[in-house]
C-alpha positions as CSV (number, residue, x, y, z in Angstrom):
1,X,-22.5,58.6,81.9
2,X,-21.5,61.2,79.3
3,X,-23.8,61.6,76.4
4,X,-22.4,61.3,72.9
5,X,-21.6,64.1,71.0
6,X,-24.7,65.1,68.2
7,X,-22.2,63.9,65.3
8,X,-21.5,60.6,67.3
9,X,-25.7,60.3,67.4
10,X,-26.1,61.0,63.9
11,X,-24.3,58.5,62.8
12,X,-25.6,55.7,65.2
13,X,-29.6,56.9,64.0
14,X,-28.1,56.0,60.1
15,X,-26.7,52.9,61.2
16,X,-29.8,51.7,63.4
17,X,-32.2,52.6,60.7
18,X,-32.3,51.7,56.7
19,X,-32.7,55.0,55.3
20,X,-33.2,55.3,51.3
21,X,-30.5,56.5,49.6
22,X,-32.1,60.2,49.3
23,X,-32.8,61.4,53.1
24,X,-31.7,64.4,55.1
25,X,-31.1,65.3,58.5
26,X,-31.2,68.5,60.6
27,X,-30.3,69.3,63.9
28,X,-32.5,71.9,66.9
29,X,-32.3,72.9,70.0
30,X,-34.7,74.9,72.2
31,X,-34.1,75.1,76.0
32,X,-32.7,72.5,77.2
33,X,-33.5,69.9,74.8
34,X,-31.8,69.0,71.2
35,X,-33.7,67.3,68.3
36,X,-32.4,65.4,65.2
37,X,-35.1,65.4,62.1
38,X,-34.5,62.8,59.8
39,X,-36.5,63.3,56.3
40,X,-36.7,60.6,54.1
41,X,-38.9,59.1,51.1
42,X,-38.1,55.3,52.4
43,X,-36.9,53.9,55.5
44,X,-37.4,50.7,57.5
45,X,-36.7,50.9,61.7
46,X,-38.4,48.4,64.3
47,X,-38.5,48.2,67.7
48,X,-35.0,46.8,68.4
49,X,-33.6,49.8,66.4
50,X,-35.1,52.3,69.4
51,X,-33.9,50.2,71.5
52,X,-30.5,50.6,70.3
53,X,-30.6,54.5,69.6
54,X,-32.3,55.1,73.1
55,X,-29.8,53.0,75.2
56,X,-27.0,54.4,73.0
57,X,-27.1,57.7,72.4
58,X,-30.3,58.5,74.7
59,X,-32.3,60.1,71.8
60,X,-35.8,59.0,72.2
61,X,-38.3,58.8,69.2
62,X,-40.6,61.5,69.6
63,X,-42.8,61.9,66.6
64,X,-42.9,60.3,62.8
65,X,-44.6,63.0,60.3
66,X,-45.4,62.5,56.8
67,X,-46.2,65.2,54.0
68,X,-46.1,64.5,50.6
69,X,-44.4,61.4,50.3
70,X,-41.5,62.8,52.7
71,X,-41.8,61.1,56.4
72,X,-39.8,63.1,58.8
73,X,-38.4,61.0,61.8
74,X,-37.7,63.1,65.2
75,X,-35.6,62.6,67.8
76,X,-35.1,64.2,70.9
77,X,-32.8,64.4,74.2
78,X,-32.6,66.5,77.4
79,X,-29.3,68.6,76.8
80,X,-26.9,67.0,79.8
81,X,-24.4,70.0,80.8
82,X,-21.3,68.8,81.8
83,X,-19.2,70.1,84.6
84,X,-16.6,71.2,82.2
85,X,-18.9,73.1,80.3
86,X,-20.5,74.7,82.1
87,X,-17.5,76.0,83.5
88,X,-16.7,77.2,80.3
89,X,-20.0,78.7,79.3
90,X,-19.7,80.4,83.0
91,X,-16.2,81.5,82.1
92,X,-17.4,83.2,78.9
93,X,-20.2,84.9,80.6
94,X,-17.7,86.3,83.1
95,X,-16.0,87.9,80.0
96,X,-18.9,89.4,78.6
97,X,-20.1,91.5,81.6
């Protein structure tokens, strides 16, 4: 199975879990795993909602922080690397050398 694209993941987290009005998102990567960080002042998610982000877009909760009134919500994933791209990313490399 192909994972979803980050956009396609972003918008599944919003619809799984009842954000406030006033949140933010940001997205990371280091090594071969990508986060999404959700900040918001007021949000609502249970168990089913993981449930549904996991199995859909294979983003795992990995921590809930809060500072001030602002809880951030992280997500993670392993990077998959297709076939495809990584002919591409090989391809590019070839061009660089």
């Amino acid at each position: 199975m192909t994972q979803l694209e980050i956009d396609e993941c972003i918008r599944w987290i919003k619809h799984s879990i009842d954000f406030d009005k006033n949140f933010s998102y940001n997205y990371a990567s280091a090594e071969d795993w990508e986060f999404l960080v959700f900040g918001a002042k007021d949000y609502y998610m249970d168990v089913n909602s993981l449930k549904k982000i996991e199995k859909t877009t294979g983003m795992v909760l990995i921590q809930i922080k809060s500072y001030n009134g602002i809880a951030e919500v992280w997500f993670g994933r392993r990077i998959e690397i297709s076939y495809k791209n990584y002919n591409n990313h090989k391809n590019l490399s070839n061009r660089t050398q």
